[in-house]
N, C-alpha and C positions, 0 to 999 in steps of 0.2 A: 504494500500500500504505500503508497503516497502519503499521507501525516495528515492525518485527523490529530488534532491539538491537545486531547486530551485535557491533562492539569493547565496546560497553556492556554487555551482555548478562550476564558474568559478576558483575561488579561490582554491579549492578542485583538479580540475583538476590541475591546475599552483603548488600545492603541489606535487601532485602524480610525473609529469615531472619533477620537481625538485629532487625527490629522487629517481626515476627513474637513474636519469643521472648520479647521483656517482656512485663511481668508486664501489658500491658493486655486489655481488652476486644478479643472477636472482632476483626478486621482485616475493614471492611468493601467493603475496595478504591477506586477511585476516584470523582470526581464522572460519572454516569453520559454517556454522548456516543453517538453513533451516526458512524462514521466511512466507511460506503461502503453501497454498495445492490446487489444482483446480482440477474436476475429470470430464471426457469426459461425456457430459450428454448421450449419444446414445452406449457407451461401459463401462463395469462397471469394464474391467481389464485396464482400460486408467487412470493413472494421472500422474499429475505433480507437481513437490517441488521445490517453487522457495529456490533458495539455494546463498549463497554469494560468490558461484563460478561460476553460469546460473542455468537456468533451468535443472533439474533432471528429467527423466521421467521412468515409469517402464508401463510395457505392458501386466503385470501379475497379476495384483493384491497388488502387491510391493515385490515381493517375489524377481525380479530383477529392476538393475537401471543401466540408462547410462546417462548421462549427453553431452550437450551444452554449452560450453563456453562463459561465461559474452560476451567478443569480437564479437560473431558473433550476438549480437543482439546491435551493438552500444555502449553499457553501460558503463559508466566510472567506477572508480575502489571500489566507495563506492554508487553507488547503490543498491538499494532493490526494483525492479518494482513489479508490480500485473502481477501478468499472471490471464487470462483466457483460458481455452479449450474451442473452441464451435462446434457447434453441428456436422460440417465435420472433426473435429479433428484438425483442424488448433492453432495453439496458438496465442494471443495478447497478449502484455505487452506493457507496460508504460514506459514514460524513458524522459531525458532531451532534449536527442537530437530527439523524436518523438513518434509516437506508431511507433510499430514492429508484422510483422505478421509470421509467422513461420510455413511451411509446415509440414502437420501431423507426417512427418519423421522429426523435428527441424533441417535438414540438408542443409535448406536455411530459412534466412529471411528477407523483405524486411521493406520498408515504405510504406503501402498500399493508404495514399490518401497524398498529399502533402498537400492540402490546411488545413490540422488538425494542422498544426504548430509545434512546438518543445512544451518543457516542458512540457508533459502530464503526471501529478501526481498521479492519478489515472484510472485505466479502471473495469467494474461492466456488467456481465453478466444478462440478462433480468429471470427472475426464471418464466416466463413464455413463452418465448420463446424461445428457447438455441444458434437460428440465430441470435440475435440478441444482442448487447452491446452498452455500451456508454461509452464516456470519457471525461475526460476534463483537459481545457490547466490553465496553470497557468505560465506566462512567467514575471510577477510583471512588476516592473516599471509603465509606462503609458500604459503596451500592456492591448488591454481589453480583457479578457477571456469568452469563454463560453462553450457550452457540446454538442458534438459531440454524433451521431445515426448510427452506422451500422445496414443494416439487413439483410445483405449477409455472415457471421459468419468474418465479419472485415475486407474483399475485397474494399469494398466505404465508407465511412463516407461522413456527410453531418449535419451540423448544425442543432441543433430542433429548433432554435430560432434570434434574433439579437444577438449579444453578449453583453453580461449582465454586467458583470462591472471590471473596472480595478483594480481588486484585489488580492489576490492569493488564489484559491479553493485549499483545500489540498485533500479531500477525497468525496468520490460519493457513494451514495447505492441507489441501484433501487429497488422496490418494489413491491407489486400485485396491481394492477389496475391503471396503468398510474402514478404510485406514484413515485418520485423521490426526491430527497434529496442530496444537495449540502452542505458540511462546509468548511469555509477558517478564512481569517483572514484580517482585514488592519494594515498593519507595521508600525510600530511607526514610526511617523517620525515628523522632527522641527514642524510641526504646529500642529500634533497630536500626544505627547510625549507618550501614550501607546497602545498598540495593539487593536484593540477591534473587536472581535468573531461575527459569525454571522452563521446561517443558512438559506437557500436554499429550496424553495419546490415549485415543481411542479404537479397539479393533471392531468395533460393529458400531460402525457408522454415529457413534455420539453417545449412546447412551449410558457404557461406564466407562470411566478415565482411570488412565494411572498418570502417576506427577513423578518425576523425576529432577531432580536440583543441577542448574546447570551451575558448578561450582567453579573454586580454582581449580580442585583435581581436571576439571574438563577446559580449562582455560580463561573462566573470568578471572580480572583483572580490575583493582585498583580503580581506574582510569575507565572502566566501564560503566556504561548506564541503563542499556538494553539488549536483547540479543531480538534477532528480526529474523524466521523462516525463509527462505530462499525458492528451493525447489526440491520434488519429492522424483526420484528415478520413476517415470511410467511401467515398470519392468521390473521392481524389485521395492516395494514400498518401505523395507527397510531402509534405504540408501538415501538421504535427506543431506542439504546442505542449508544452513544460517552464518550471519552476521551477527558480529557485535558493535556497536553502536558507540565512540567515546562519551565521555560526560564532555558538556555543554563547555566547560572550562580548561580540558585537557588536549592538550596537543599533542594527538596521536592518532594513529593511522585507524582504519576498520579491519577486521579479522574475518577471512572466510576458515568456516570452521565444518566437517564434515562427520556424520553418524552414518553406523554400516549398519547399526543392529536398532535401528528405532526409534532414536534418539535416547537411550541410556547410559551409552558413552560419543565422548567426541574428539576428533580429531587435530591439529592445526593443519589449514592447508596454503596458508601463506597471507600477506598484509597487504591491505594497498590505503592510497588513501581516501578513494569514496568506491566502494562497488554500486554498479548502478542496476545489475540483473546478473543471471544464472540461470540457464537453460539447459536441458535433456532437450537436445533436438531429433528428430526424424532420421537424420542421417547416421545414430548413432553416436557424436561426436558431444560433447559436453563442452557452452559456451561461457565464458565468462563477459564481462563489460564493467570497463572501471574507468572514471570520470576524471578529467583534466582539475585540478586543485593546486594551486600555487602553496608551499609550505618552505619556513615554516609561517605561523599565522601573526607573530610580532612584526606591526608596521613598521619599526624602529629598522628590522633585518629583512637583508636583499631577499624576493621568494622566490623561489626554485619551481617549477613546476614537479609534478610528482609521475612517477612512470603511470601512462593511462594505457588504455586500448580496447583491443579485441581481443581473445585470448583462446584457446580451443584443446581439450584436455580429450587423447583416445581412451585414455586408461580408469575412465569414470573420475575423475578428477585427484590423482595424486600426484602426475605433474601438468603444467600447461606450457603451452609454445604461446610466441606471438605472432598473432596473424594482424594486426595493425597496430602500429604505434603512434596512429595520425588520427585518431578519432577518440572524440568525446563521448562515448557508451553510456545511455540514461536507464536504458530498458533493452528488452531480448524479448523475440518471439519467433516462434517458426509454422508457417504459412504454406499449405501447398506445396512444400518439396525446397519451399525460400528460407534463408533467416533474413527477421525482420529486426531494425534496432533504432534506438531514439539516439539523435544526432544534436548535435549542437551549433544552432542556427550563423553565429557569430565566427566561430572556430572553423567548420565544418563546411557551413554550405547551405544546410536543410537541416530539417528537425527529426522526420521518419523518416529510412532507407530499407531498401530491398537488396539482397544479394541472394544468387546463383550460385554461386560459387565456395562459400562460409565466409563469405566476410570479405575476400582474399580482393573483390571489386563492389561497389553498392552503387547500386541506382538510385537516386535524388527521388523519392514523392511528396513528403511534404516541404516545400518552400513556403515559408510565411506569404510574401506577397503576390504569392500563386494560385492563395484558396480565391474560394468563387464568395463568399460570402456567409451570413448568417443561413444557418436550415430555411429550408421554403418551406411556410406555416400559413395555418388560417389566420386572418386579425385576431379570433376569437381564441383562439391559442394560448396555454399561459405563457410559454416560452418566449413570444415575440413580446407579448406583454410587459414580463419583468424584464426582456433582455434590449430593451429600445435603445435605451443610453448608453448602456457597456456597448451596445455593436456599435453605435457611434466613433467611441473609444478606438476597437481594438482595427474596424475599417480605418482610421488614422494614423494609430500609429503601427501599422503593418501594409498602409501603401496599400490596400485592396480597393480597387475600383470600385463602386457603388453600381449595382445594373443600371438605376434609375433614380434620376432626381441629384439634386447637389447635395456638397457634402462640405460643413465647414466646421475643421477640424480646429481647436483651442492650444492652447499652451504652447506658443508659435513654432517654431520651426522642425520638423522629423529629422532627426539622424541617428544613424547607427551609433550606438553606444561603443565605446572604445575598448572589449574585453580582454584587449593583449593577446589573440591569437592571430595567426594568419585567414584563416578563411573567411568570408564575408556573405552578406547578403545583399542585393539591391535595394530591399524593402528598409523600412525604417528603423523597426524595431519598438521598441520604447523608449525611444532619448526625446521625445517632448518634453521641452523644457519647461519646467513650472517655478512656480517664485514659492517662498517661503521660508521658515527657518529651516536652516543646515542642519542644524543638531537632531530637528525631528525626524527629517530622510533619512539619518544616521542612526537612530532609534529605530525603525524601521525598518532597516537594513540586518540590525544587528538580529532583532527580532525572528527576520526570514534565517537568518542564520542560525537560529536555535531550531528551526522546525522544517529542516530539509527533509526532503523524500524518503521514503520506505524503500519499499518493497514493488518492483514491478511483476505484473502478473506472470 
């Protein structure tokens, strides 16, 4: 998932309204990213990219895109939920304020079961069912959380179980044969001064769990805050790999870490400094994707970028080669015989790519100032409804033509923001300039900074 805000969540919002309210230019939102890929199981020209503007979708293959506005699915403004497609083309996503269900046109979306609660951190499609998902809440405090079963492609949910314990789950992956797997975390608090990890497993589909302590014997660390699911082998539902997450203050790398037996024990299987996805692909081939990151993070000292890429493991992942050292890897998916992966607009070129070949060449589909527009909706629609303004926004600062009518764009001039990479876009990006105080864009910044992306599907 993408970050759902959890304990952050309130705070976050009460910042955003606050900077909101001065006296600046429009609020254009963030630098644009694509942070996971989900693809209709029953149409093979159907996906969708979750992106840090909503949902993106294209109907072609990727060859076109139109997008949904964060707003019309609830989302606050630093969100990054999981979307699912399931098998009627419907979307789920995850979110603070609830799951979210979205007509195969993203042109409306509701809250399909009330009794699923707010804070749901992640949602995980069945790889053997494609009606079927689950999800699960994580609301902290003393609420007790547990994981939610649709099997109507996300119309009813209904608990698999009593609920499990007053923790916070961050991330969920489901697997072949009733295999299930939960990670969370308990928050340090006065009578337990450090975090401590745990995982989640279920062998018939939800209904009883075993909990296992993801310790230092298994590799947390000091400098640790979370540990986040990754991927389950389609082939051996033993075979799972997760992340761990550093604390908000600590400057150090993220850990891929791998279980053979379950998650009962785990592995090290090497550092980097943001993993961005992990995939069991079709071809047999185990991908990794790790994110360009200048370190170390003191402004005072020169930053060094950090080794990123592409990465491709024969051996189930105990060692990996590199198969590109020139891209920004956000997410992983694999498509009809393709790996698909999220790119970095500024760095890169494009945000989604296609490759033939594992990576070794990728094909450009989405380019910011390439989509065609907001979804085509009725007036009556809630989508166009809540989303009038933000599409304003995001046609501006992304350079999309408008079909029809004019279009006058605020906070004067569009340019590419300067990220320090080489590759570029024509489009603009988000460098609308707006006036205000510095310190609050700086608060703000820091902010996105504490609540970067999960987990891509």
């Amino acid at each position: 998932m993408r970050s759902p805000l959890g304990a952050l969540g309130f705070s976050v919002g009460l910042v955003w309204g606050l900077l909101a309210g001065t006296p600046t230019a429009r609020a254009h939102g963030r630098f644009p990213e694509t942070h996971g890929l989900t693809f209709h199981p029953g149409d093979s020209e159907t996906l969708v990219a979750g992106s840090t503007f909503g949902p993106v979708i294209s109907r072609d293959g990727g060859q076109t895109w139109r997008w949904a506005c964060e707003t019309a699915l609830l989302l606050n403004a630093l969100e990054d939920p999981t979307y699912v497609l399931m098998s009627d083309g419907s979307l789920v996503a995850s979110g603070f304020a609830g799951l979210q269900r979205g007509t195969p046109s993203l042109c409306s979306f509701a809250e399909p079961d009330e009794d699923v609660g707010f804070a749901i951190t992640d949602v995980d499609r069945s790889p053997e069912d494609p009606a079927v998902a689950f999800a699960i809440t994580s609301a902290g405090g003393d609420v007790v959380n547990g994981l939610f079963r649709s099997a109507d492609d996300g119309a009813t949910w209904e608990a698999t179980s009593d609920p499990i314990e007053a923790i916070l789950f961050e991330s969920i992956l489901v697997g072949t044969g009733g295999r299930i797997y939960l990670s969370g975390v308990y928050p340090a608090t006065s009578e337990r001064p450090e975090p401590e990890a745990f995982i989640h497993r279920s062998s018939d589909g939800g209904a009883i769990w075993e909990r296992f302590a993801f310790d230092a014997a298994q590799g947390w660390t000091d400098d640790d805050r979370t540990l986040l699911l990754l991927a389950v082998d389609p082939a051996d539902p033993d075979h799972l790999f997760a992340k761990t997450l550093p604390d908000y203050s600590a400057d150090a790398p993220e850990r891929l870490v791998q279980s053979r037996d379950g998650g009962e024990t785990w592995s090290d299987a090497g550092e980097h400094r943001e993993i961005g996805g992990l995939l069991f692909a079709g071809d047999g081939a185990l991908y990794l994707g790790t994110e360009w990151v200048a370190m170390p993070s003191d402004p005072t000292m020169e930053a060094v970028p950090y080794p990123h890429g592409l990465y491709r493991s024969d051996d189930g992942g105990d060692t990996f080669t590199v198969v590109r050292d020139d891209l920004d890897v956000g997410c992983l998916g694999w498509h009809d015989g393709a790996l698909w992966l999220c790119a970095d607009q500024y760095r890169d070129g494009f945000l989604v790519g296609e490759s033939a070949d594992g990576g070794v060449t990728v094909q450009e589909r989405l380019i910011l100032d390439e989509m065609e527009g907001p979804v085509e909706c009725d007036p009556g629609d809630s989508t166009p409804q809540l989303c009038s303004v933000r599409d304003q926004d995001v046609l501006c600062d992304f350079q999309v033509e408008p079909e029809t009518g004019g279009m006058m764009c605020d906070a004067g001039t569009l340019a590419a923001p300067d990220m320090g990479g080489s590759g570029g876009s024509s489009g603009g990006g988000c460098g609308c300039a707006t006036t205000g105080p510095a310190e609050g864009a700086s608060f703000l910044l820091l902010i996105l900074a504490l609540t970067r992306r999960r987990r891509s599907p």
